[in-house]
PASEBA-1860 file (N, C-alpha, C; in nm, 3 decimals):
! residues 240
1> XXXXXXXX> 0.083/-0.121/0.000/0.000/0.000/0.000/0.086/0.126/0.000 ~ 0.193/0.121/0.039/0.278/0.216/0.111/0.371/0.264/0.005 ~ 0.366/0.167/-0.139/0.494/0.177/-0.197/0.445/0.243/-0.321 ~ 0.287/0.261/-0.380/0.242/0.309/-0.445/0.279/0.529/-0.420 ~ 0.250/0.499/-0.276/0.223/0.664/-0.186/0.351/0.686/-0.213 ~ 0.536/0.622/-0.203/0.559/0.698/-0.218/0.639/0.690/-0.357 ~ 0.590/0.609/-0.462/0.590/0.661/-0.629/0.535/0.779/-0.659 ~ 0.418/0.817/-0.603/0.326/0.954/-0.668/0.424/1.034/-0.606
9> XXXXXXXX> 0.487/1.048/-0.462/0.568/1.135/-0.379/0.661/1.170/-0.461 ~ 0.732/1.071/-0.497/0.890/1.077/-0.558/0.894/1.130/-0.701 ~ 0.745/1.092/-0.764/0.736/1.105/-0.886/0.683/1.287/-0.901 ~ 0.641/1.332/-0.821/0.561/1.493/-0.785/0.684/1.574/-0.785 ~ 0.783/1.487/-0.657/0.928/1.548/-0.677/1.005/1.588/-0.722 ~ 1.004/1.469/-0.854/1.055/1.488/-1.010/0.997/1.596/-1.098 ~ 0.895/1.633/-1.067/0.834/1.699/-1.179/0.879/1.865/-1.084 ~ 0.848/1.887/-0.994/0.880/2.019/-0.917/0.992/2.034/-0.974
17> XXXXXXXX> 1.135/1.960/-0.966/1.237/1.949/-0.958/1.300/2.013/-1.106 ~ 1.248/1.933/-1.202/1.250/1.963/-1.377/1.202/2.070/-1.334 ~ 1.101/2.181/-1.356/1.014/2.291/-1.363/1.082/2.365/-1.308 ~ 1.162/2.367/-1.194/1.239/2.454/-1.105/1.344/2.536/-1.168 ~ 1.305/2.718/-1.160/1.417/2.780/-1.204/1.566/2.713/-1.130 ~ 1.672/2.751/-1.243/1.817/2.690/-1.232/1.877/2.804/-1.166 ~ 1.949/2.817/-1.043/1.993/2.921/-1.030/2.211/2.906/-1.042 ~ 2.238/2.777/-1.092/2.339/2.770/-1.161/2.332/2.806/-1.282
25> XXXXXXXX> 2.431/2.865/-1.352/2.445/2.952/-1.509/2.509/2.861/-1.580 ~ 2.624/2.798/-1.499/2.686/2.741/-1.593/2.731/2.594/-1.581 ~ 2.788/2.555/-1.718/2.707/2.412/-1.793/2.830/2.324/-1.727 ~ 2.796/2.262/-1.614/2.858/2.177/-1.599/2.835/2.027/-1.613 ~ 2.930/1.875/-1.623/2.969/1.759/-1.641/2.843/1.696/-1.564 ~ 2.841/1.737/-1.450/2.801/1.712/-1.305/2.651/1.745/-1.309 ~ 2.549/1.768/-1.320/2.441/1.809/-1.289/2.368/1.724/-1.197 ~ 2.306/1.728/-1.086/2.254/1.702/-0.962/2.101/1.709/-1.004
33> XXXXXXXX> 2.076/1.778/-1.062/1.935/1.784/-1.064/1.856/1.711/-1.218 ~ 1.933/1.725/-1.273/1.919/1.617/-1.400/1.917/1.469/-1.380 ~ 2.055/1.475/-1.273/2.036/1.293/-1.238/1.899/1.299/-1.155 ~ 1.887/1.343/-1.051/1.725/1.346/-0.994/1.632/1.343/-1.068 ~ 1.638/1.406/-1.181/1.483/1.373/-1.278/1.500/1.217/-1.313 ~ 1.640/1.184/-1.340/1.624/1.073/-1.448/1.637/0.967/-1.329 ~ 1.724/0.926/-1.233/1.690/0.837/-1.107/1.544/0.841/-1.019 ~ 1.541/0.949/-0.985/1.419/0.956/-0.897/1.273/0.943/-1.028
41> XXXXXXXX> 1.286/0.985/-1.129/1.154/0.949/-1.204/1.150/0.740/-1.218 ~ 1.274/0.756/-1.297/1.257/0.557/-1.281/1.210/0.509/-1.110 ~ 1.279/0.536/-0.992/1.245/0.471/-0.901/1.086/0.528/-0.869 ~ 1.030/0.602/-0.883/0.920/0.643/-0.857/0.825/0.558/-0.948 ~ 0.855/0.536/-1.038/0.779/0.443/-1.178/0.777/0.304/-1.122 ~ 0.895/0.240/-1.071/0.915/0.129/-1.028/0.811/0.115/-0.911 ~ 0.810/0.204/-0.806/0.700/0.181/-0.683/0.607/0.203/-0.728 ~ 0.556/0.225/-0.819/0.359/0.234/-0.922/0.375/0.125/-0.951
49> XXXXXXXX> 0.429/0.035/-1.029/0.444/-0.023/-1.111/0.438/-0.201/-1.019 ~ 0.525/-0.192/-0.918/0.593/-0.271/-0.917/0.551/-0.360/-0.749 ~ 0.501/-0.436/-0.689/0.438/-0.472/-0.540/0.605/-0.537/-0.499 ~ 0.564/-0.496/-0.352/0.650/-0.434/-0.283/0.760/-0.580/-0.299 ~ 0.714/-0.708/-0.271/0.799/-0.829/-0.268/0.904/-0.787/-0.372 ~ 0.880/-0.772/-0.522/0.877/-0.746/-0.622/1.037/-0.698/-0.668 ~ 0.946/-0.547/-0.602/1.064/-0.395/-0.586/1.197/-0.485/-0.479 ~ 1.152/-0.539/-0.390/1.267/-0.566/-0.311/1.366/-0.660/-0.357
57> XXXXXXXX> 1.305/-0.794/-0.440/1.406/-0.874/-0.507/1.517/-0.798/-0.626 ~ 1.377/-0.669/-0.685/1.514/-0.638/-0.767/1.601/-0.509/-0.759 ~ 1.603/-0.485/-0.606/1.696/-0.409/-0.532/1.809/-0.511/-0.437 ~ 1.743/-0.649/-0.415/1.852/-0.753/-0.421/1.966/-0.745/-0.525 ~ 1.870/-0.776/-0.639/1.927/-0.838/-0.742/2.042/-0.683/-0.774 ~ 2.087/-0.613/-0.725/2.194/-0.457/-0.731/2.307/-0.525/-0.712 ~ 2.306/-0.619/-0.609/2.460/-0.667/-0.536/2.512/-0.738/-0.639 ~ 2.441/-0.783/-0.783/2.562/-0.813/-0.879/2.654/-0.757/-0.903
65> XXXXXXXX> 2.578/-0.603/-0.914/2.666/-0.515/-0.972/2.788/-0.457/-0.868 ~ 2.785/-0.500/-0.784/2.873/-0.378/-0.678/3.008/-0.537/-0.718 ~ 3.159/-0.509/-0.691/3.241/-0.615/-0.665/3.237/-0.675/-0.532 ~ 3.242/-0.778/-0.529/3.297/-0.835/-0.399/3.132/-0.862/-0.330 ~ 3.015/-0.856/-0.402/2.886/-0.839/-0.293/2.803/-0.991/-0.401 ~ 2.839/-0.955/-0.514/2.760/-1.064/-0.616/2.787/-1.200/-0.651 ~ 2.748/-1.218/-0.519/2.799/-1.386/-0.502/2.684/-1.463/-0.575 ~ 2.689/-1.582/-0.639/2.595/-1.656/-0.678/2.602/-1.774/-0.580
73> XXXXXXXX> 2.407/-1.753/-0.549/2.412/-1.884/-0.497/2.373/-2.003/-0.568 ~ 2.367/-1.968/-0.669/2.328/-2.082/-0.795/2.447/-2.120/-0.866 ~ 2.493/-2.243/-0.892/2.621/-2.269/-0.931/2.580/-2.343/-1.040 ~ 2.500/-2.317/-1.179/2.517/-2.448/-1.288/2.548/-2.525/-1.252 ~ 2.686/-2.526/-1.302/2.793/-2.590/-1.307/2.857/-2.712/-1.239 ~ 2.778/-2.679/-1.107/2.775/-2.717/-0.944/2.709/-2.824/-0.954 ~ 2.554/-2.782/-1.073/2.441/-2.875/-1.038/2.440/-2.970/-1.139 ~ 2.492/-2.905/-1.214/2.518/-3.034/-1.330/2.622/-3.153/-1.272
81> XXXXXXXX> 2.673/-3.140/-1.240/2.819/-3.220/-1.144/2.737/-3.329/-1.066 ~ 2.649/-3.256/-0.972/2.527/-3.300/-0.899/2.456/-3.401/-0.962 ~ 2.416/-3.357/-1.079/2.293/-3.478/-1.157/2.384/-3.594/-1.224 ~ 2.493/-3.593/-1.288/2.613/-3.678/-1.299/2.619/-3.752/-1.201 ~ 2.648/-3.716/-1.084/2.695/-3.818/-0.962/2.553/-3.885/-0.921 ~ 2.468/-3.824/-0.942/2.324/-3.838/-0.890/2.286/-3.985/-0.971 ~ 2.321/-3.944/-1.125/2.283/-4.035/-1.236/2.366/-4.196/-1.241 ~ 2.516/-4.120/-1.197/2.585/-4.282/-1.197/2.568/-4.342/-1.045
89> XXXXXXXX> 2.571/-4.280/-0.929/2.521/-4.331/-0.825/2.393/-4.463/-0.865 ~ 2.319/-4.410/-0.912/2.184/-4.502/-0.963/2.208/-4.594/-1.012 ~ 2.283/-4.561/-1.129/2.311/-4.651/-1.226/2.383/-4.779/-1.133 ~ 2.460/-4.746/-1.092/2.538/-4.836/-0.994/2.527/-4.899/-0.862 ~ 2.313/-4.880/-0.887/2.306/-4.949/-0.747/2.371/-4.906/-0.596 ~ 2.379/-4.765/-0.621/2.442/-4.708/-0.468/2.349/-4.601/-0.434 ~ 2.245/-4.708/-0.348/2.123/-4.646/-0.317/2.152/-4.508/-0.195 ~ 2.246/-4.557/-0.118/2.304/-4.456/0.015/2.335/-4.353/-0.034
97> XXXXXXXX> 2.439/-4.363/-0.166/2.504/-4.267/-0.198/2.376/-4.119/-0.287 ~ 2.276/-4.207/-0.310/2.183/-4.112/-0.375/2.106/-4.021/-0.270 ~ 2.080/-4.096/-0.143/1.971/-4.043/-0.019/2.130/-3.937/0.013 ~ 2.245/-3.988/0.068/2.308/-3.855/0.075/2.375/-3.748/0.021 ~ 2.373/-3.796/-0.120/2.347/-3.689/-0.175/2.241/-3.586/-0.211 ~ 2.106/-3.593/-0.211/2.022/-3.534/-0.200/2.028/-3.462/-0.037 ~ 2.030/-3.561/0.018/2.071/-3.472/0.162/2.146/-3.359/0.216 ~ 2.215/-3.360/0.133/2.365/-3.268/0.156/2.368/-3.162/0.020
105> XXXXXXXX> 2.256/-3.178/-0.081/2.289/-3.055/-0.199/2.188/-2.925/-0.104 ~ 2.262/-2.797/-0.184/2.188/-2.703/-0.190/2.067/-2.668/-0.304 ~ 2.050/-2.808/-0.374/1.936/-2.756/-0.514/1.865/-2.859/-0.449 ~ 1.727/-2.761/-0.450/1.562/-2.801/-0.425/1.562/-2.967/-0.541 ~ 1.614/-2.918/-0.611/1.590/-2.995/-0.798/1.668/-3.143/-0.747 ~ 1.764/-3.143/-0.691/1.842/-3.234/-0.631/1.741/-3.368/-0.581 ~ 1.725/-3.290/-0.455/1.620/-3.346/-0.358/1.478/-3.420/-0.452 ~ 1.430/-3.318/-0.510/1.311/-3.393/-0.602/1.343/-3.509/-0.677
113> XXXXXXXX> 1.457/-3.489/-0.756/1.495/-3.584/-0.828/1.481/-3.757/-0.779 ~ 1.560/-3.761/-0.648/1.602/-3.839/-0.557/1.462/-3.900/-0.517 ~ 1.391/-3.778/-0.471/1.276/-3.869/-0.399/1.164/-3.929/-0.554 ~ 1.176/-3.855/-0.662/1.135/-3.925/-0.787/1.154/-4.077/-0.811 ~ 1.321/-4.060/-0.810/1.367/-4.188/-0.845/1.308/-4.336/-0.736 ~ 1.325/-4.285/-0.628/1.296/-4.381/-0.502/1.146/-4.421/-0.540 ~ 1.040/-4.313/-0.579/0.932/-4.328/-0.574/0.866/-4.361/-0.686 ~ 0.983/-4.434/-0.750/0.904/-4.492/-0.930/0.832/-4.372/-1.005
121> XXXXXXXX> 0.839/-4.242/-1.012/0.771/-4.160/-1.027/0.782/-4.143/-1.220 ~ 0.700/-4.146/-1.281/0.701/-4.139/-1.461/0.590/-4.083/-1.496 ~ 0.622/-3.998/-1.606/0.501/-3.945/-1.712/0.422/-3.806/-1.613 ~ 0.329/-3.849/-1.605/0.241/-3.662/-1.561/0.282/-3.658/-1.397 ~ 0.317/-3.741/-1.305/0.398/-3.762/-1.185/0.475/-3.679/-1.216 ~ 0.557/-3.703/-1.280/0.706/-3.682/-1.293/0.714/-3.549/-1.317 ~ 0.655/-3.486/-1.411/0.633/-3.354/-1.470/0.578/-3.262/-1.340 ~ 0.466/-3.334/-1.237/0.436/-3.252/-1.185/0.514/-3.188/-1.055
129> XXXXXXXX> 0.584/-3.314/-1.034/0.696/-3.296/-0.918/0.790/-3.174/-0.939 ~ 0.851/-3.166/-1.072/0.912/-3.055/-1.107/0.776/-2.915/-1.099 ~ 0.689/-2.944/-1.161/0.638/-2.834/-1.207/0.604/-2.704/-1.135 ~ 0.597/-2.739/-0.973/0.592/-2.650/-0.852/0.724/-2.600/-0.839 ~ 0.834/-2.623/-0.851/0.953/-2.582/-0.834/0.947/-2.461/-0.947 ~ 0.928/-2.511/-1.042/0.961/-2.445/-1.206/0.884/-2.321/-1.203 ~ 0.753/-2.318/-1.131/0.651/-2.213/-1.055/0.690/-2.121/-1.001 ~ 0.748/-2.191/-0.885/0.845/-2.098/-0.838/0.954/-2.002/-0.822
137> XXXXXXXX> 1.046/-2.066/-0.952/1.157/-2.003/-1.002/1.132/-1.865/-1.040 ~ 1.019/-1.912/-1.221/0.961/-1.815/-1.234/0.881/-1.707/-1.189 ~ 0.807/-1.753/-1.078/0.741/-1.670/-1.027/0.849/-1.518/-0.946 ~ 0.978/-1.603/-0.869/1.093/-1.515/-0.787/1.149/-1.403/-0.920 ~ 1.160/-1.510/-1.045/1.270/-1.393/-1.112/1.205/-1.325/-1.232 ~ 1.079/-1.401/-1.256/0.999/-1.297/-1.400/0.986/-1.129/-1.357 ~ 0.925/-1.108/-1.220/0.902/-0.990/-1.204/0.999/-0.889/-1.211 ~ 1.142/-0.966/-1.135/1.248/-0.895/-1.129/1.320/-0.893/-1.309
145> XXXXXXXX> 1.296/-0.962/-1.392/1.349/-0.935/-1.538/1.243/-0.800/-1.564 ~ 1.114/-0.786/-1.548/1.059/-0.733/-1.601/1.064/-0.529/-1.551 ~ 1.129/-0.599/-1.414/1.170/-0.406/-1.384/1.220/-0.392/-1.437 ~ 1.385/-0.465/-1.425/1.466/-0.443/-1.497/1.452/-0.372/-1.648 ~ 1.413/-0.457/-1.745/1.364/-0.411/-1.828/1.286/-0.255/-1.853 ~ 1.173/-0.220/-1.770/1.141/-0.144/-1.721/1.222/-0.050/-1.754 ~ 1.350/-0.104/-1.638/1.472/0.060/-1.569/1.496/0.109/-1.692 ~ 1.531/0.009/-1.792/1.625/0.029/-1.954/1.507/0.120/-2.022
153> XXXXXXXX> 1.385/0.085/-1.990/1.328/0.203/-2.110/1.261/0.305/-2.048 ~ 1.246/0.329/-1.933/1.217/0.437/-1.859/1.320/0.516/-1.850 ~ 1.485/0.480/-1.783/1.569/0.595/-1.824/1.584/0.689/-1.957 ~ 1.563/0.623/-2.046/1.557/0.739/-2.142/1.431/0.815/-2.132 ~ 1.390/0.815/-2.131/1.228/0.882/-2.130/1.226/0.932/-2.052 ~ 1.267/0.937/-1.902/1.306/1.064/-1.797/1.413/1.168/-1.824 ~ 1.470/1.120/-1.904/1.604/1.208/-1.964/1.530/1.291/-2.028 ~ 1.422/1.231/-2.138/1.382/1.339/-2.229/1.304/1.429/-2.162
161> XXXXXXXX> 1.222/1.372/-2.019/1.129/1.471/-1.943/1.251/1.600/-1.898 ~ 1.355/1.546/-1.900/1.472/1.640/-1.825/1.520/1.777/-1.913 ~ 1.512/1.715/-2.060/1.512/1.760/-2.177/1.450/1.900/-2.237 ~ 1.312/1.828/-2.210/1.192/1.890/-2.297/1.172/2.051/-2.165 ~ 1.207/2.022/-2.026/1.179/2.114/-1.926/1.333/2.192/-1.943 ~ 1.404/2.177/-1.949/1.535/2.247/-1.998/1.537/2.311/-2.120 ~ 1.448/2.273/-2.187/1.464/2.374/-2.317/1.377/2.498/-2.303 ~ 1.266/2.458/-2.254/1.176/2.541/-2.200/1.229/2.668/-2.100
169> XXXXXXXX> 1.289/2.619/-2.009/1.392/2.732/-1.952/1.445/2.767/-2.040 ~ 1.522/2.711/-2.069/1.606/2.821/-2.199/1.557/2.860/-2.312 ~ 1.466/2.889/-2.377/1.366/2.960/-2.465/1.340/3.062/-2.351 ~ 1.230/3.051/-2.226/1.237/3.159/-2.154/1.321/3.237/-2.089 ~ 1.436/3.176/-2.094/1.577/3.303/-2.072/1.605/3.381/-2.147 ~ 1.579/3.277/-2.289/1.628/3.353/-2.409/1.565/3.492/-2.421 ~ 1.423/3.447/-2.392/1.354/3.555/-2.415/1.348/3.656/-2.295 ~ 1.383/3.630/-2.214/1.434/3.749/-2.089/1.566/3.805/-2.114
177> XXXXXXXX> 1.584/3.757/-2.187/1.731/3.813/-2.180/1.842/3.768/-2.072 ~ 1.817/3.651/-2.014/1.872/3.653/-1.874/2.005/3.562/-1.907 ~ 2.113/3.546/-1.836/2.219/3.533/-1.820/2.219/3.390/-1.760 ~ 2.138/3.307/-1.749/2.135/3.172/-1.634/2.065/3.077/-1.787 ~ 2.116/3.032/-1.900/2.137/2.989/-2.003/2.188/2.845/-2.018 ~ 2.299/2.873/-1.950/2.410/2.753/-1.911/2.322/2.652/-1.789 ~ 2.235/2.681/-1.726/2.170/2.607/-1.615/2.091/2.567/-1.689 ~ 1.987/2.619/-1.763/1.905/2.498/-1.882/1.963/2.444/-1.932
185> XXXXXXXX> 2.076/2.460/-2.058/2.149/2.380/-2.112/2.171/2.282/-2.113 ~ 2.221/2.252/-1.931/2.253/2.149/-1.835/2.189/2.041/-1.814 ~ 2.051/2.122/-1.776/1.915/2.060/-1.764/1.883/1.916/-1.914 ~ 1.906/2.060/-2.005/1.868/1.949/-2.142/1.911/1.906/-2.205 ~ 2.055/1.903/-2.197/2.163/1.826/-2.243/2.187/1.669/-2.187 ~ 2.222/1.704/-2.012/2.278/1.611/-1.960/2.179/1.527/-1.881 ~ 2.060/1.533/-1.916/1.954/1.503/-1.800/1.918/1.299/-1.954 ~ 1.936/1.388/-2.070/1.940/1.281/-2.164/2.026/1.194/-2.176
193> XXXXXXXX> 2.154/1.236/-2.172/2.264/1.136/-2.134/2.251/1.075/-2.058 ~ 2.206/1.121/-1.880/2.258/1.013/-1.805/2.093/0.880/-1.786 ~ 1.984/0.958/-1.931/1.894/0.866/-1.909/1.945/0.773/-1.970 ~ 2.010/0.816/-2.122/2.054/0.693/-2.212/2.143/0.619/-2.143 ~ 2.245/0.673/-2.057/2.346/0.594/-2.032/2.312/0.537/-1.904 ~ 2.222/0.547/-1.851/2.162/0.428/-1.733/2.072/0.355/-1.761 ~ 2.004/0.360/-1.866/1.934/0.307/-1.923/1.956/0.137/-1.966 ~ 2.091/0.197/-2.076/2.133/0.146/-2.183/2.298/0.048/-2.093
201> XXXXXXXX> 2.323/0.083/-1.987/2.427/0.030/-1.919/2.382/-0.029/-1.792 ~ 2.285/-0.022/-1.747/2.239/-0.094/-1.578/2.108/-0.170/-1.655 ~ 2.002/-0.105/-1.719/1.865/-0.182/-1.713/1.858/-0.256/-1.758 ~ 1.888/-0.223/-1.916/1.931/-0.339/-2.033/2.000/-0.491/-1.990 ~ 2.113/-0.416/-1.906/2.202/-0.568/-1.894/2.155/-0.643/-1.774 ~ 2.085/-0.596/-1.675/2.070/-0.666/-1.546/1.938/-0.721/-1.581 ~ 1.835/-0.672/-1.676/1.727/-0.769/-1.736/1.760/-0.879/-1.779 ~ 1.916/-0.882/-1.900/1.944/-1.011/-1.950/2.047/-1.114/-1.834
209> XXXXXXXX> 2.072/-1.036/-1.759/2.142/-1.113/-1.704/2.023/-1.192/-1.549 ~ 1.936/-1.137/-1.490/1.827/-1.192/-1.443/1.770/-1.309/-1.529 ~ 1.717/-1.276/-1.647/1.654/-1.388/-1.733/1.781/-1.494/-1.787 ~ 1.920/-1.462/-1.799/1.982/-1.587/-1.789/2.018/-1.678/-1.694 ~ 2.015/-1.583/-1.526/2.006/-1.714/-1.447/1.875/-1.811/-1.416 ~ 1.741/-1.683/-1.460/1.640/-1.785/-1.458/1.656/-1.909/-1.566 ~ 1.660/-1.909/-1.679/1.677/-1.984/-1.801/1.772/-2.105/-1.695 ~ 1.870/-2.056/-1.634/1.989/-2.181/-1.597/1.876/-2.305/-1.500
217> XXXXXXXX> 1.804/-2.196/-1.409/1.703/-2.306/-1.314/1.683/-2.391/-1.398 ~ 1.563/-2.311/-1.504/1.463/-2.423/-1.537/1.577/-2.572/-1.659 ~ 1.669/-2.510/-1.721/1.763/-2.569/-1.748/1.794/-2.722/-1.721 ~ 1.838/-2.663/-1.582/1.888/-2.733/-1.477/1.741/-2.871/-1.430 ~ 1.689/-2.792/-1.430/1.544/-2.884/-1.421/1.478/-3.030/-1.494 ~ 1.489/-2.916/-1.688/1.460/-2.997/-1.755/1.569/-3.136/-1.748 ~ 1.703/-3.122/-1.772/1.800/-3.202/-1.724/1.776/-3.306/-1.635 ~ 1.761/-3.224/-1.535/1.675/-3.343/-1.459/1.560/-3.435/-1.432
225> XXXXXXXX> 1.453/-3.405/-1.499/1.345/-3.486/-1.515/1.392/-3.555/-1.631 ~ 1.432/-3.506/-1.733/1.487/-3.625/-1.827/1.604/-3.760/-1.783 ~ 1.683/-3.702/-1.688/1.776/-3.838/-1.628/1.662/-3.906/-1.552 ~ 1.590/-3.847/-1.462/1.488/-3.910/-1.409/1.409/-4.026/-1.491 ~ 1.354/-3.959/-1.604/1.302/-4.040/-1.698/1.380/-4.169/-1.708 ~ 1.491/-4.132/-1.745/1.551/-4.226/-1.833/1.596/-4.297/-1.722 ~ 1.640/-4.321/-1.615/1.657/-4.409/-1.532/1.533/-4.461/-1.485 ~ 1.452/-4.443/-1.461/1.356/-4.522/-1.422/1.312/-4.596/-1.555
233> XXXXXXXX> 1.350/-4.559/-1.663/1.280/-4.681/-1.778/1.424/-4.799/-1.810 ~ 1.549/-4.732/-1.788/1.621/-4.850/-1.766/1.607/-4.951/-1.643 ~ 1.572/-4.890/-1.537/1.515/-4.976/-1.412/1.398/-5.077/-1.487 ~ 1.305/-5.040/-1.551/1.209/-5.123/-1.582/1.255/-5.240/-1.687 ~ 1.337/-5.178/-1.816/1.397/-5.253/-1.851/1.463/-5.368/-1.835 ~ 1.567/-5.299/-1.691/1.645/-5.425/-1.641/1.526/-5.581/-1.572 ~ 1.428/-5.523/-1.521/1.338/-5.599/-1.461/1.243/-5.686/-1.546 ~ 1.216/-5.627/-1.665/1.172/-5.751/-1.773/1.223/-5.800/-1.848
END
């Protein structure tokens, strides 16, 4: 409820903020109030837009970007290793070695697998065992691809709000005659840049890079209901 109140806040902010005579003249690198249109309009868009669980995973999902904070707790690589050992364990009649390994992974997918295999599980079983997991994945990281996304095409478009109110000052300076020129300028120069270039450098890439670790889950998944498969029909095999 709370996160809607303060989008309209932040977003009212933005607009005062653009509209506001410049009482800097001149055109500097740096503008403070340009980045405020173009940050504070996206995050204000994001709390309309976005329920609160939502907003918070993909203010998680930031610590990629910082060094030293963007740890993955998802390891492919890890889990594929996992379904290998998982797969020849079976194969080889080392029933212990399968219960502790499921015991001891960090993948949900692990565990299912295991209790699949134990439980003769095939065909719409099998599918459905995964299919709550696969629910879930998507459900944690679609929303967060989709701010993302979001951030990438909303920064420009706050830039241009930054833009279109900076020119406007400066047409009405022009026409005053006034000397504070260089403070619109600012406004409508750099308020577009730093939409394109946050746009086009944070939103863009942290969308694709969200939707490629989702892609790895379900990945990781399909992988596994297919060894699943296929060991339990060599089990049957061996038995007739």
């Amino acid at each position: 409820m709370f996160t809607p109140i303060i989008g309209v806040i932040t977003l009212c902010a933005v607009f005062f903020v653009a509209v506001a005579e410049r009482s800097n003249a001149q055109l500097d690198f740096i503008d403070y109030h340009a980045a405020f249109v173009v940050l504070g309009g996206v995050a204000g868009a994001l709390c309309l837009s976005m329920e609160r669980s939502s907003l918070l995973m993909l203010l998680q999902s930031v610590r990629d970007l910082l060094p030293g904070f963007g740890k993955r707790k998802y390891d492919s690589q890890h889990v594929r290793q996992e379904i290998a050992e998982l797969r020849d364990a079976w194969r080889g009649g080392q029933r212990a070695k399968v219960l502790d390994l499921a015991d001891h992974s960090k993948s949900a997918e692990i565990r299912i697998a295991a209790d699949a295999l134990f439980k003769r599980k095939k065909g719409a079983a099998l599918s459905e065992a995964f299919a709550e997991l696969r629910t879930v994945y998507i459900t944690k990281y679609q929303p967060v691809v989709e701010g993302w996304d979001l951030v990438g095409r909303l920064a420009p478009s706050f830039g241009m709000v930054g833009t279109v109110t900076g020119m406007i000052q400066l047409f009405k300076n022009m026409a005053e005659n006034s000397g504070n020129i260089g403070g619109a300028m600012g406004m409508a120069l750099l308020a577009t840049l730093y939409g394109i270039t946050f746009g086009a450098s944070v939103g863009s890439p942290m969308a694709t890079r969200v939707m490629n670790r989702m892609n790895e889950y379900l990945a990781s998944m399909d992988l596994l209901e297919q060894t699943v498969a296929a060991l339990s029909e060599a089990d049957e095999q061996q038995k007739s």
